[in-house]
C-alpha positions as a LaTeX table, in Angstrom:
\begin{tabular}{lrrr}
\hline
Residue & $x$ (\AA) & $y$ (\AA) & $z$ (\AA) \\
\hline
Unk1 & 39.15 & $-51.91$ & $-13.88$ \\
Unk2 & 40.13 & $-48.35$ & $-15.01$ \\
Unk3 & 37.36 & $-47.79$ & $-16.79$ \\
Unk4 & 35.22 & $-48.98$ & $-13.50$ \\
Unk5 & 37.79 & $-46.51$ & $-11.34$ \\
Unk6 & 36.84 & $-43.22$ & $-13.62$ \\
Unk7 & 32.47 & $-44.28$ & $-13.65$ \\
Unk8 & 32.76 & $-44.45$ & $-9.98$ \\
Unk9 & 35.09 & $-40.78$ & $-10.13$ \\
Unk10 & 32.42 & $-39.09$ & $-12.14$ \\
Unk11 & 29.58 & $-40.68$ & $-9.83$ \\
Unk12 & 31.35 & $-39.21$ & $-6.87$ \\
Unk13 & 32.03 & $-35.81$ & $-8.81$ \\
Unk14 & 27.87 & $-35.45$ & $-9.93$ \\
Unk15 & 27.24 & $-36.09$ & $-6.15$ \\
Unk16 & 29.38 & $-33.27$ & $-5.12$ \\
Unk17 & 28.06 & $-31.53$ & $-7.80$ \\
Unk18 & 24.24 & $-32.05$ & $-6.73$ \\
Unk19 & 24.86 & $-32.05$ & $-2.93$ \\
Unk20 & 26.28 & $-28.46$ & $-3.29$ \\
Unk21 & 23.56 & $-27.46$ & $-5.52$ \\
Unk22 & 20.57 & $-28.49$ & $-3.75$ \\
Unk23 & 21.27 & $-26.05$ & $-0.71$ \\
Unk24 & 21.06 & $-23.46$ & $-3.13$ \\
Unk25 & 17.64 & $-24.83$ & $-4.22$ \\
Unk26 & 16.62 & $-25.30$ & $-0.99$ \\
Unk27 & 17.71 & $-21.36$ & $-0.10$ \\
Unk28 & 15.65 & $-20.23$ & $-2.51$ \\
Unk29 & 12.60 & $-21.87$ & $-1.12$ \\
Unk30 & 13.26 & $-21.14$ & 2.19 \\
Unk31 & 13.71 & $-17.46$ & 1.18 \\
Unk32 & 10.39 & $-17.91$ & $-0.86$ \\
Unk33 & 8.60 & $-18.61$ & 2.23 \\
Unk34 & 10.40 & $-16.44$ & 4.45 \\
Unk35 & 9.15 & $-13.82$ & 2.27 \\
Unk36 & 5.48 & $-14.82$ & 1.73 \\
Unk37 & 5.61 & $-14.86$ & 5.97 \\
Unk38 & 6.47 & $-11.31$ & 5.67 \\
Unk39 & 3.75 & $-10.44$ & 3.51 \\
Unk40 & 1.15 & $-12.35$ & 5.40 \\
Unk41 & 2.07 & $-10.87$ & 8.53 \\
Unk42 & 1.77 & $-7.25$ & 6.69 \\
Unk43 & $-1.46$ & $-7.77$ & 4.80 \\
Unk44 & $-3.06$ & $-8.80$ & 8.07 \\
Unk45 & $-1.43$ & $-5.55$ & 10.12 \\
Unk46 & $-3.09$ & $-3.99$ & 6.80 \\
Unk47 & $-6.42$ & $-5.39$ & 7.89 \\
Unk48 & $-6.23$ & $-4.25$ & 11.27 \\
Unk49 & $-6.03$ & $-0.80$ & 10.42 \\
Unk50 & $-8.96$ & 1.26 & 11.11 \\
Unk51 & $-11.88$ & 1.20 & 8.24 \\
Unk52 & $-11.75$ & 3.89 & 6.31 \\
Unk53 & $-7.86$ & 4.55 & 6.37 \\
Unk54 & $-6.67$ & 2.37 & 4.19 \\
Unk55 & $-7.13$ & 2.05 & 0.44 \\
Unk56 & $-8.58$ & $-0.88$ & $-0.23$ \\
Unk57 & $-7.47$ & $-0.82$ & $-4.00$ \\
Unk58 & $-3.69$ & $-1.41$ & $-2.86$ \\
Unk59 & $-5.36$ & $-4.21$ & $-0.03$ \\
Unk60 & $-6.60$ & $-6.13$ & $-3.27$ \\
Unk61 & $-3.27$ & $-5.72$ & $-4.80$ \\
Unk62 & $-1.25$ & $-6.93$ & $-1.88$ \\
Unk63 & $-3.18$ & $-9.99$ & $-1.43$ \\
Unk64 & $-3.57$ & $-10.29$ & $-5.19$ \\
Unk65 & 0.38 & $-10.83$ & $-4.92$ \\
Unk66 & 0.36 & $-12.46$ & $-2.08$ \\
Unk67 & $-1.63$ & $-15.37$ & $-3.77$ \\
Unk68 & 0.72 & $-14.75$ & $-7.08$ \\
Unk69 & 4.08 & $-15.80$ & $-4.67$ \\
Unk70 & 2.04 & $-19.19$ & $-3.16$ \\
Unk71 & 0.85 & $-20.38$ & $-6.44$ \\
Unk72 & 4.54 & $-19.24$ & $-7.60$ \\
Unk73 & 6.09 & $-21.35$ & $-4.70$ \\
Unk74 & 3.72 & $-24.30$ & $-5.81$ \\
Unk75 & 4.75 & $-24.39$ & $-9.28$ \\
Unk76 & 8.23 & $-24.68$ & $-7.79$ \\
Unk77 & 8.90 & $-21.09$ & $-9.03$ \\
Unk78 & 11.03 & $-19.53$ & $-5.94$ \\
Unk79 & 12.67 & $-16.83$ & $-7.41$ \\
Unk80 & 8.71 & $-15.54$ & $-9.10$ \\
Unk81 & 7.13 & $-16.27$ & $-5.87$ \\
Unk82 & 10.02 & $-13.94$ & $-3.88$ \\
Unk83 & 9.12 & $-11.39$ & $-6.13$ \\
Unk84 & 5.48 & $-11.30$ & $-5.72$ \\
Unk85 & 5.69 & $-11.86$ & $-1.70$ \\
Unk86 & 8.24 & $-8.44$ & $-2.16$ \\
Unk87 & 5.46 & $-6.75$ & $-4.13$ \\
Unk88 & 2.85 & $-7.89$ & $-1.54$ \\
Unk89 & 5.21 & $-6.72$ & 0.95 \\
Unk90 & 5.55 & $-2.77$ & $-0.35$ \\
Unk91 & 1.70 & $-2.64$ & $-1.33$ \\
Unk92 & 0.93 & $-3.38$ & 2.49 \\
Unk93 & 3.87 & $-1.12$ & 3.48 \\
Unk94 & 2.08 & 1.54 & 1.45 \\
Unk95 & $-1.37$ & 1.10 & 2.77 \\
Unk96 & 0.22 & 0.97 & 6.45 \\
Unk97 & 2.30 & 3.96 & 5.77 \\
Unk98 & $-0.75$ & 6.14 & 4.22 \\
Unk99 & $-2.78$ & 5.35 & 7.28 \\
Unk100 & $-0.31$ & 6.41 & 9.43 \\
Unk101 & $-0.06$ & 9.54 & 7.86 \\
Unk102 & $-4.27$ & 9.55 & 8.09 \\
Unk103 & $-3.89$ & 9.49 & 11.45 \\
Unk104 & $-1.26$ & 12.16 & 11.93 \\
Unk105 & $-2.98$ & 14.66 & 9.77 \\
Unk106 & $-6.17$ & 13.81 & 11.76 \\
Unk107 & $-4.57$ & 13.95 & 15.02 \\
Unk108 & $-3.25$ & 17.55 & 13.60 \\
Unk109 & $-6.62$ & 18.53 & 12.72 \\
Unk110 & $-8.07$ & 17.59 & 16.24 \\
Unk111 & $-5.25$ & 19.14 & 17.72 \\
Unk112 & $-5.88$ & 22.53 & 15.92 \\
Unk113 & $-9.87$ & 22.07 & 16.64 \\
Unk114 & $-9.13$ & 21.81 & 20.32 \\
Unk115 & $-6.62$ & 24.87 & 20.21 \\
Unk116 & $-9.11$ & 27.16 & 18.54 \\
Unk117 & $-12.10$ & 26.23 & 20.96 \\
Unk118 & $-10.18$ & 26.78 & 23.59 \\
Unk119 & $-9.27$ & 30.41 & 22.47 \\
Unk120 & $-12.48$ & 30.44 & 21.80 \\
Unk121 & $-13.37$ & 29.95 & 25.60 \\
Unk122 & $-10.91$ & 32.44 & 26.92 \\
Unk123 & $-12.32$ & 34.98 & 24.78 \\
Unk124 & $-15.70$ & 33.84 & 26.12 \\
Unk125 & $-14.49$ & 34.32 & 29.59 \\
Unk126 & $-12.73$ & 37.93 & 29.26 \\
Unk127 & $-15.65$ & 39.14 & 27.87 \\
Unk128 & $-18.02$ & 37.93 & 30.57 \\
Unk129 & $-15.06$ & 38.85 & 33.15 \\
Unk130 & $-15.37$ & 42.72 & 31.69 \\
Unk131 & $-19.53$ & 42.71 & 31.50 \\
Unk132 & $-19.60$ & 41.70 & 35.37 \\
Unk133 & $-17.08$ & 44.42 & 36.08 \\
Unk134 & $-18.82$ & 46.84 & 33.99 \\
Unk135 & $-22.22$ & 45.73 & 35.25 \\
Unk136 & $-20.66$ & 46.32 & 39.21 \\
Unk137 & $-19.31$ & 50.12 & 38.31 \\
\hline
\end{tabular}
């Protein structure tokens, strides 16, 4: 009977033991996917962006990792898989970021354009304004 009393003991100590463990386990999935959500949602706010202002070199390599984390996650590779969807996640960051700053610079550049034709103009005008008056004395 006391040998029956310590099998049951260590049964009851491996259950512990595994239902404590498989949260973990199940964490790291969870974070897995959390993480290739992130990248998804990223890489398509990537695509959005206006042709021309993004690169499409560090596109390829976001969804290149991007695929990397799902096939990760499939081989039941969680920690591999965060690591690509992290990847994925700074190569979209980095083509969102550079467009951004596409659009800022051109925004500068228009603003600039505008400024200078409209000094432009006003120069226009005060010399037309002084040939009427000289053209009236």
């Amino acid at each position: 009977m006391r040998k029956f009393g310590t099998t049951i003991g260590s049964v009851i100590a491996a259950s512990a033991l595994f239902l404590t463990a498989t949260p973990a386990f199940a964490g790291d999935e969870e974070d897995a996917l959390a993480a290739i959500s992130q990248a998804q949602g990223k890489i398509e706010a990537a695509n959005k962006l206006k042709v021309g202002t993004t690169s499409p070199e560090l596109l390829a390599r976001a969804e290149a990792s991007l695929r990397l984390a799902q096939e990760s996650l499939k081989s039941g590779k969680e920690q591999a898989a965060i690591r690509a969807a992290i990847d994925a996640q700074q190569f979209a960051d980095t083509v969102i970021g550079e467009s951004q700053q596409r659009a800022e610079m051109d925004a500068q550049v228009q603003a600039s354009t505008v400024a200078g034709a409209q000094q432009d103009a006003a120069a226009a005008n005060a010399r037309a304004d002084a040939a009427e008056r000289a053209a009236s004395s």
